[in-house]
C-alpha positions in Angstrom: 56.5 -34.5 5.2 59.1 -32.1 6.5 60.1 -32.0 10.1 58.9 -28.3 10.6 55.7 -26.9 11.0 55.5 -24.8 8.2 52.6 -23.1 6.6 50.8 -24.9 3.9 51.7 -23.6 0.1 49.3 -20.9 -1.4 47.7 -19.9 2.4 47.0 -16.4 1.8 48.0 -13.8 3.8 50.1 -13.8 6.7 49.4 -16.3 10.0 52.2 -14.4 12.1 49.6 -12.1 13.8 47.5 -14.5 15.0 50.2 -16.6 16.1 51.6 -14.0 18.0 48.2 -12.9 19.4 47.4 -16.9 20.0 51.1 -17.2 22.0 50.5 -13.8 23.9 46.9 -14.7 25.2 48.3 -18.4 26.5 49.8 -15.5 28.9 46.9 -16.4 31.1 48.1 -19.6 31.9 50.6 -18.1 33.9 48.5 -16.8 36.4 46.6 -20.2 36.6 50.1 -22.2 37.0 51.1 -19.6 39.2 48.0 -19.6 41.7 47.8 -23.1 41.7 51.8 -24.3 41.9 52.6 -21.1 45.2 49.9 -23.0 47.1 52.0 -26.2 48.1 55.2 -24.3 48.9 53.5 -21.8 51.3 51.5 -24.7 53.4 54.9 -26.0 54.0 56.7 -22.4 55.0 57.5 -22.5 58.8 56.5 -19.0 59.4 53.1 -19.3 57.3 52.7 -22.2 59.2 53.2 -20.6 62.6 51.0 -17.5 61.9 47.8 -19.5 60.2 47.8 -23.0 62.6 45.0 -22.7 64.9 47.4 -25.0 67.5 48.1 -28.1 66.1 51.4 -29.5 66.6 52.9 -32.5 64.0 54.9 -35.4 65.4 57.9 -32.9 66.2 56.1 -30.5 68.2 55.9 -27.9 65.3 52.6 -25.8 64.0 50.2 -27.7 61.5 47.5 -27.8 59.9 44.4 -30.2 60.4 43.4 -32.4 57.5 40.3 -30.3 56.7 42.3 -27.0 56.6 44.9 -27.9 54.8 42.0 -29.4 52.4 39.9 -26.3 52.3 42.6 -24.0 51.5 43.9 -25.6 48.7 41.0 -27.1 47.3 38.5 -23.6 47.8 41.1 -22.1 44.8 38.7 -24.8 42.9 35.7 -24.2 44.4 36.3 -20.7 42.3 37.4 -21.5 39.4 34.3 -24.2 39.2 31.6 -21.6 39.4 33.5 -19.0 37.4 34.3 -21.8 34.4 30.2 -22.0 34.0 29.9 -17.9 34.4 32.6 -17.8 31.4 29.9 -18.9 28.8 27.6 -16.1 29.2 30.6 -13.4 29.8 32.3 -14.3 27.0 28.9 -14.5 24.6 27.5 -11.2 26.3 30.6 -8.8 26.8 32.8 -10.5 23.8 35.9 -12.9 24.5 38.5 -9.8 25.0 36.8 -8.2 27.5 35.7 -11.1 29.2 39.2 -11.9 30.2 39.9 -8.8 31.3 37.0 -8.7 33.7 38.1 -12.0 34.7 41.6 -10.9 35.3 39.8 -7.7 37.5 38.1 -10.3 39.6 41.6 -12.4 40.0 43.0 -9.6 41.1 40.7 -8.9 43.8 41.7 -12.1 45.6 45.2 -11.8 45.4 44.4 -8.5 47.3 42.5 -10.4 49.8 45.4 -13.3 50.3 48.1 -10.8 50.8 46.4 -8.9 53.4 45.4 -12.1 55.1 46.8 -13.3 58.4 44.2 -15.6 59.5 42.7 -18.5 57.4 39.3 -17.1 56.6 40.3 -14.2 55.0 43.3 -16.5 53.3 40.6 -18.8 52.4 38.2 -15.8 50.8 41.0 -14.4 48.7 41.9 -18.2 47.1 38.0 -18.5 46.6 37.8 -15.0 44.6 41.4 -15.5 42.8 39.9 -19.2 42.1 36.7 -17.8 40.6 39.0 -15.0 38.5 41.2 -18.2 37.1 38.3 -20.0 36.4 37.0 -17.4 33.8 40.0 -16.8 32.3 41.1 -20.9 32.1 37.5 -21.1 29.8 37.9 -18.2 27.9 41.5 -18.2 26.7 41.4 -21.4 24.8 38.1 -20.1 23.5 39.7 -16.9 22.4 42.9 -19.1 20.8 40.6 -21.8 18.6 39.2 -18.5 17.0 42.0 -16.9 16.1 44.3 -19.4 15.1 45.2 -20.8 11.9 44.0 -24.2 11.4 47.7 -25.9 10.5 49.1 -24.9 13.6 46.1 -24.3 16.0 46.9 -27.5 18.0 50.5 -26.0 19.1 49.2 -22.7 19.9 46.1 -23.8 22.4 48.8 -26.4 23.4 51.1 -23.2 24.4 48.5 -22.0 26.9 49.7 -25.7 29.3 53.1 -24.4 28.6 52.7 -21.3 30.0 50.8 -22.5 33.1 53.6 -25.2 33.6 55.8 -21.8 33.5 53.7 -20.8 35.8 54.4 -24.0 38.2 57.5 -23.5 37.8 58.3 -19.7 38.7 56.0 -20.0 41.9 58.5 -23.1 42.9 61.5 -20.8 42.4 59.5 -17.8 44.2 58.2 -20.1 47.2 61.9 -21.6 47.1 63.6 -18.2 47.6 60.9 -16.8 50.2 60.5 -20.1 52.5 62.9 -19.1 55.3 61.9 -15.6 55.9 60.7 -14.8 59.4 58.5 -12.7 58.3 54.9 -12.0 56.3 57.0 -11.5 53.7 57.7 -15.3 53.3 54.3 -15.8 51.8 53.2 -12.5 51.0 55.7 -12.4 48.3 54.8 -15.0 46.6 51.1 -14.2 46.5 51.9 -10.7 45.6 53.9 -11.2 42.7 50.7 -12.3 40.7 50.1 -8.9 40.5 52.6 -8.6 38.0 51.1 -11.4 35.8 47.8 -9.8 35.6 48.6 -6.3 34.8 50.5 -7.6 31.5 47.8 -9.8 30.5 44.9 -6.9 30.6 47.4 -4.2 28.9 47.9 -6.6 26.1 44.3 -7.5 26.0 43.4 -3.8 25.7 45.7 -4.0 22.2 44.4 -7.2 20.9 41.6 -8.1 18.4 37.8 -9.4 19.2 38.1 -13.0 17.3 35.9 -12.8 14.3 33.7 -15.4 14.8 32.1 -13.7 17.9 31.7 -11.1 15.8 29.8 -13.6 13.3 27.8 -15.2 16.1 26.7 -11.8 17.4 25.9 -10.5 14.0 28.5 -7.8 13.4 29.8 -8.9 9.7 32.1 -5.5 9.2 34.1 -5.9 12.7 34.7 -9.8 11.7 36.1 -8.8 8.2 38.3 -5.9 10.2 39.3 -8.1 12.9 40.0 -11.2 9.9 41.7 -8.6 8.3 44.2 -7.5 10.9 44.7 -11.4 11.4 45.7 -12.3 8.0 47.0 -8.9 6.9 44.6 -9.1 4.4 42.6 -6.0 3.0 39.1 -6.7 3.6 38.0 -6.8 0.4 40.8 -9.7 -0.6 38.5 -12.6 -1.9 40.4 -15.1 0.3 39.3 -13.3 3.4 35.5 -12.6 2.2 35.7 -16.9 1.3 37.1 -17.7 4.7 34.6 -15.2 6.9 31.9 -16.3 4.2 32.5 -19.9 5.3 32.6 -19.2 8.9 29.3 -17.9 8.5 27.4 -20.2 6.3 28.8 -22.8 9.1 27.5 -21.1 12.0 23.6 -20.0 10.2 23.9 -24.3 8.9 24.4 -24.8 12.7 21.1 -22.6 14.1 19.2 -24.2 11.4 19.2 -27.7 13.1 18.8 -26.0 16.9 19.0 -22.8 18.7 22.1 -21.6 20.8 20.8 -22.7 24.1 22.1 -24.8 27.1 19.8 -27.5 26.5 20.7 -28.1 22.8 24.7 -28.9 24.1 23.1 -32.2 25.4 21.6 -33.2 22.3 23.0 -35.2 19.5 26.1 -34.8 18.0 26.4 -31.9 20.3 26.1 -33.8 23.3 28.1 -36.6 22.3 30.9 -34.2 21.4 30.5 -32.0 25.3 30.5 -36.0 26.9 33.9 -36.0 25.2 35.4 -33.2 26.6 33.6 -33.7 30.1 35.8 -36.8 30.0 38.7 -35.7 28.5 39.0 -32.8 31.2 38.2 -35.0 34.2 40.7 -38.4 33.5 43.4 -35.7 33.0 42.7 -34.5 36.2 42.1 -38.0 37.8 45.7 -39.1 36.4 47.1 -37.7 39.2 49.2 -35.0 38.1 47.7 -32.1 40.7 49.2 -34.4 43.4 52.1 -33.5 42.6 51.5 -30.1 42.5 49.3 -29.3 45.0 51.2 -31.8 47.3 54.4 -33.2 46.5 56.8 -31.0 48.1 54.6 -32.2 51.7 54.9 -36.1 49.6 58.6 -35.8 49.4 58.8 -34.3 52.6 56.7 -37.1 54.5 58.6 -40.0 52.1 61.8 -39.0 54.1 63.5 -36.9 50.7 65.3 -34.4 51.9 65.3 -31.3 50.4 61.7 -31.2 49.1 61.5 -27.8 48.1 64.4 -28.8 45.9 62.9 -31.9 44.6 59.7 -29.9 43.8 61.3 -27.3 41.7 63.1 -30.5 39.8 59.8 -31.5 38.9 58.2 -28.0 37.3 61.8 -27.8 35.6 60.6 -31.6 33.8 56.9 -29.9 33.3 58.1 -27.0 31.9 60.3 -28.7 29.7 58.5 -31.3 28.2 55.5 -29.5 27.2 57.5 -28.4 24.7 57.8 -31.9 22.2 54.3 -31.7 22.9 53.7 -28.3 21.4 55.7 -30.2 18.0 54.2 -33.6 18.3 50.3 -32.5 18.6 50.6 -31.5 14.8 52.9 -33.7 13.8 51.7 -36.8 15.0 47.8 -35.6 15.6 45.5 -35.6 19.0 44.7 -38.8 19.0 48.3 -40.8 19.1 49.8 -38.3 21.5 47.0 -38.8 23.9 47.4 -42.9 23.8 50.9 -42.3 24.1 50.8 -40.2 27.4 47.9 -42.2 28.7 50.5 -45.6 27.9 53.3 -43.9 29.3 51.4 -42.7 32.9 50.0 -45.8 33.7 53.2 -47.5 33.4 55.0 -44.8 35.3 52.6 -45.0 37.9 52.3 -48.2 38.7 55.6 -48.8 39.3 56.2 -45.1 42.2 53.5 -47.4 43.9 55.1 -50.8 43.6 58.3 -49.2 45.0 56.6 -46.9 47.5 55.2 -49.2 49.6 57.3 -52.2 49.0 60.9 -50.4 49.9 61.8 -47.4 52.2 65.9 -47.5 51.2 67.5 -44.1 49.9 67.6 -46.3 46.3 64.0 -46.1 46.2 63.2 -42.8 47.1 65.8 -42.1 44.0 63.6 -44.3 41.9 60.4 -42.8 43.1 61.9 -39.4 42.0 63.2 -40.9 38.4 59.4 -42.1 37.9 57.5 -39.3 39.3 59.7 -37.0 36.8 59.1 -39.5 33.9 55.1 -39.7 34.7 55.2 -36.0 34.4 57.0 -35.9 31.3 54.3 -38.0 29.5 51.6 -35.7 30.9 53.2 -33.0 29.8 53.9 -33.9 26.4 50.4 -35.4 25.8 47.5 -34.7 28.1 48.4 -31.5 29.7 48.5 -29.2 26.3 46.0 -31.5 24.0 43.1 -31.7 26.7 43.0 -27.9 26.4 43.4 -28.8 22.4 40.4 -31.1 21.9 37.9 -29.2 23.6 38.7 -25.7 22.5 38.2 -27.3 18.9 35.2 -29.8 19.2 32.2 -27.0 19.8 30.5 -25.5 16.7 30.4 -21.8 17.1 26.4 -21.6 18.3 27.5 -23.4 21.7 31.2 -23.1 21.8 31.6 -20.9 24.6 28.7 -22.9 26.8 30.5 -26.3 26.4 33.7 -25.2 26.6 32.5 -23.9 29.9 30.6 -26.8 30.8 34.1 -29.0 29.9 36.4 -26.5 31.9 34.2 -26.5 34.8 33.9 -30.3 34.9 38.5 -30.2 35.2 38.1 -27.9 38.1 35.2 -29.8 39.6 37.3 -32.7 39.4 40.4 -30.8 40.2 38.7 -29.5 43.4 37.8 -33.2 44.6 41.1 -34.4 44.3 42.5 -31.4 46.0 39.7 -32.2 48.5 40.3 -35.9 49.3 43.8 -36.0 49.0 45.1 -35.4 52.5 42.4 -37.4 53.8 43.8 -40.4 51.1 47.2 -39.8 52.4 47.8 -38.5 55.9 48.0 -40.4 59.1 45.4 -40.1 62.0 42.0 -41.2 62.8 39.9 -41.3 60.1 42.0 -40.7 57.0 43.6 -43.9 54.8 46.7 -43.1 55.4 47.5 -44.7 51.8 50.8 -42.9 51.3 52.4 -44.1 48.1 49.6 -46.1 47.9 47.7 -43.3 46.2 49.6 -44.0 43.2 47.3 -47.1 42.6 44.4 -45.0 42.0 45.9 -42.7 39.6 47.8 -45.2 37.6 44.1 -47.3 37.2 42.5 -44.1 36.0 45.4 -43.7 33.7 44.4 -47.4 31.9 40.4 -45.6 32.0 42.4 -42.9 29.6 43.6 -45.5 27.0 40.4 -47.2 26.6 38.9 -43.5 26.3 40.9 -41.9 24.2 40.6 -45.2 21.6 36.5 -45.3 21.8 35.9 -41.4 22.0 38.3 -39.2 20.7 38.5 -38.1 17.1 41.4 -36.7 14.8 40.5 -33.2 14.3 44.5 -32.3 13.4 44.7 -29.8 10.2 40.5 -29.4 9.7 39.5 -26.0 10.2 36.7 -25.2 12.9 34.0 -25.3 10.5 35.7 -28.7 9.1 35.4 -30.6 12.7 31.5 -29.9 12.6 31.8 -31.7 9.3 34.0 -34.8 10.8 31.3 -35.1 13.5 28.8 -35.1 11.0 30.3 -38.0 8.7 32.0 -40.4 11.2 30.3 -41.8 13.6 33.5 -44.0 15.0 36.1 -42.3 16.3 39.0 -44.8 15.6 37.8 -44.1 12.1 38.1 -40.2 11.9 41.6 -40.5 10.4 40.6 -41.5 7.3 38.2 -38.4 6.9 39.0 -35.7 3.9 36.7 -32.8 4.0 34.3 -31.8 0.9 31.6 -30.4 2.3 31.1 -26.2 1.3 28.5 -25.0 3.5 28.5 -21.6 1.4 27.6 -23.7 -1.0 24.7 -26.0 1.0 23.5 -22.7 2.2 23.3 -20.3 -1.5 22.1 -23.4 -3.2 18.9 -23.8 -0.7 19.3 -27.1 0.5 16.9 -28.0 3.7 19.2 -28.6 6.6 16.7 -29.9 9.0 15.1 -33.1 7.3 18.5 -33.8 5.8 22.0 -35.6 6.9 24.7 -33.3 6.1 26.2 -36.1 3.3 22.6 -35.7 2.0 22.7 -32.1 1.9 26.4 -32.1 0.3 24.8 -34.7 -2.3 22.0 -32.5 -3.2 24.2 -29.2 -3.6 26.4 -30.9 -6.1 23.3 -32.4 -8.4 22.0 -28.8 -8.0 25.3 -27.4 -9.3 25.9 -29.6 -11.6 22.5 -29.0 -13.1 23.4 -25.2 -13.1 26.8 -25.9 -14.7 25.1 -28.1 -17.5 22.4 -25.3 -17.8 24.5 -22.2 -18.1 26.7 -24.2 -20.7 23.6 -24.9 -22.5 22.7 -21.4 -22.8 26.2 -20.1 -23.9 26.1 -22.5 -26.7 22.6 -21.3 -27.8 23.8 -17.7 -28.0 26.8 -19.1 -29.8 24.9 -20.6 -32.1 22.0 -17.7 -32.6 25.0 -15.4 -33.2 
């Protein structure tokens, strides 16, 4: 095995569309980076601060925010994107996966009008709900829109480049809020919202250009736009017998799928189904409850309160580590598969964790706010390179086709629920006054123990789905019933095959069923052979 990712020998066609399609669409990520990452810069702008503080004064006499302000403002953004994860299921089954994200992007848009016009905190708070409930459509649909598209050797990397581009988009609102934060003037935060503008426009112009995936096309029916849209993948006539035995396959899958259930909400929470959306219900929420969106949504205040100086500085140090090491994750996720970069992250946080609290509330020297730092920029590089890019991984690849875009919902919903929580309870966790915990570094306790949850998670419940196509993972899910076993699968199963030999897919396991389409060709093989020797003979 090579160092590169390279496409496997005799893979027909070309993959370089789809890449570039699956790279382009991660485009979306920017917007949710970007709405998420301005938040935290603007909260601490003096000029934002002294516009929207309803009179509040900190401990030097300047304009603040309460605890439950500062709370619902950030945490309303996901509040939004909670309700508009679930409405992504029936908006991307109903209008397509296309032009559900560029609806979604519509409704986005909409709030970032309503922020920048704001100068008051309800409307403020309005505009992050609507912006919130715009990113929550898109943050369900584009991974969905990615799994379908890509090509199965590299699949992992491309669904992992949609974290890169919201850790871009972490980063540019740092450097934005950075350069805006000492104008006297509405302009110190309207800036920063408005430039999201930008970001939107570009993602629906390219999704005016781009393809429908085929399998929507398969689920809704439409065989002649899948083989087009295939087509235009792969570069592939549509007639080429590699594209009719790939859409073929696709297809068989999806009609072996209805056979054992109908595409309906309550079948997601039945069988292997079920067992699969608990997965990525739990994958979503430990990656939130690791404590990266502290960081995020409130380290530059963190820093700021810990006595660090420049903390606008110190905050655009840490998107520059983000940013950067989601990139070894992008390589490593098909390299080494899903489920050794996830132990390795999981390993790596706790660790990191445990010791920013140790030597946050143990020490208050200029030394240990430089270790703090140092450990707060590793614990983000192991997020980065594991859990941020390969949670969005695992559960954009997990979901047969009948249900895909209802769990994936369900599974994107549940990080923004938990997302919205932490974003909730955080300044109550941290801050001084009557009746919050005033835990400080302390915090870091919590996160680091949720981060030891992870590597007993990711052991007992997550399965190595790294090179199997779509179709193949149903298959994996099917056979092995252990995930610490799933390594060892090879796939064999043809469900053209199950499904044009007759086989019964509801009183049957699917080893069964492969068991009985082999006898049944081999009986055909035999017969045919038979009968060509009789006409040899005759003749």
């Amino acid at each position: 095995m090579g160092i590169m990712l390279k496409k496997p020998a005799g893979a027909p066609g070309s993959t370089a569309p789809a890449i570039i399609i699956g790279l382009f669409v991660a485009f979306g990520g920017v917007l949710f980076g970007y709405d998420t990452g301005t938040i935290g810069g603007i909260l601490a702008m003096p000029y934002w601060l002294d516009l929207f503080s309803t009179g509040l004064k900190d401990k030097d006499g300047k304009p603040a925010l309460e605890a439950g302000q500062r709370s619902l403002i950030v945490s309303i953004l996901s509040a939004g994107t909670f309700f508009g994860a679930l409405g992504a299921a029936p908006m991307g089954d109903i209008l397509g996966r296309r032009i559900g994200m560029i609806m979604s992007t519509l409704v986005f848009i909409f709030g970032v009008i309503l922020q920048t016009a704001a100068t008051a905190i309800p409307l403020f708070t309005a505009g992050r709900f609507f912006a919130g409930f715009g990113v929550g459509l898109i943050s369900a649909l584009i991974p969905l829109y990615q799994s379908e598209t890509a090509p199965k050797w590299i699949r992992g990397t491309i669904v992992g480049s949609y974290q890169l581009a919201i850790t871009v988009g972490l980063l540019i609102a740092s450097i934005v809020d950075n350069a805006t934060k000492d104008r006297n003037d509405t302009g110190s935060y309207r800036i920063p919202i408005a430039v999201q503008f930008a970001w939107a426009i570009i993602l629906i112009v390219g999704m005016l250009i781009l393809p429908e995936t085929p399998r929507y096309h398969i689920k809704s029916g439409h065989y002649e736009k899948a083989a087009k849209a295939l087509s235009r993948l792969r570069r592939l006539d549509v007639d080429d017998p590699s594209l009719v035995e790939e859409l073929s396959e696709i297809q068989a899958n999806h009609e072996y799928e209805l056979s054992l259930g109908a595409s309906s909400y309550i079948e997601c929470f039945k069988g292997s189904i079920g067992k699969r959306l608990l997965t990525g219900c739990l994958l979503q929420a430990l990656q939130q409850l690791s404590g990266v969106n502290f960081i995020f949504y409130y380290g530059t205040s963190f820093f700021k309160d810990s006595g660090i100086g420049n903390s606008f500085v110190i905050s655009l140090i840490t998107n520059v580590v983000n940013v950067c090491s989601t990139f070894p994750g992008l390589y490593m996720v098909e390299k080494w598969g899903r489920r050794p970069l996830l132990l390795f992250g999981a390993i790596g946080m706790f660790v990191c964790q445990y010791i920013i609290a140790i030597v946050g509330t143990t020490t208050g020297s200029q030394v240990a706010n430089k270790v703090l730092i140092a450990f707060v920029c590793f614990y983000i590089f192991f997020f980065a390179c594991s859990w941020g890019p390969v949670a969005w991984v695992v559960t954009g690849e997990i979901f047969p086709l009948k249900s895909r875009a209802k769990c994936l919902s369900m599974t994107t919903a549940t990080n923004w629920l938990f997302n919205f929580g932490i974003a909730y309870a955080t300044p109550y966790l941290v801050d001084e006054g009557p009746g919050n915990a005033n835990l400080k570094s302390k915090v870091f306790f919590i996160w680091g123990t949720f981060c030891l949850v992870c590597i007993i998670f990711v052991y007992s419940l997550i399965y190595e789905t790294k090179g199997l196509s779509l179709e193949q993972v149903d298959e994996l899910y099917a056979k092995t019933s252990r995930a610490w076993a799933s390594k060892r699968f090879v796939p064999t199963v043809s469900f053209q095959e199950v499904q044009d030999l007759g086989v019964n897919a509801r009183s049957q396991s699917l080893a069964d069923m492969e068991a009985g389409a082999g006898r049944k060709k081999s009986v055909a093989h035999v017969e045919n052979g038979l009968g060509d020797g009789g006409l040899s003979e005759k003749y």
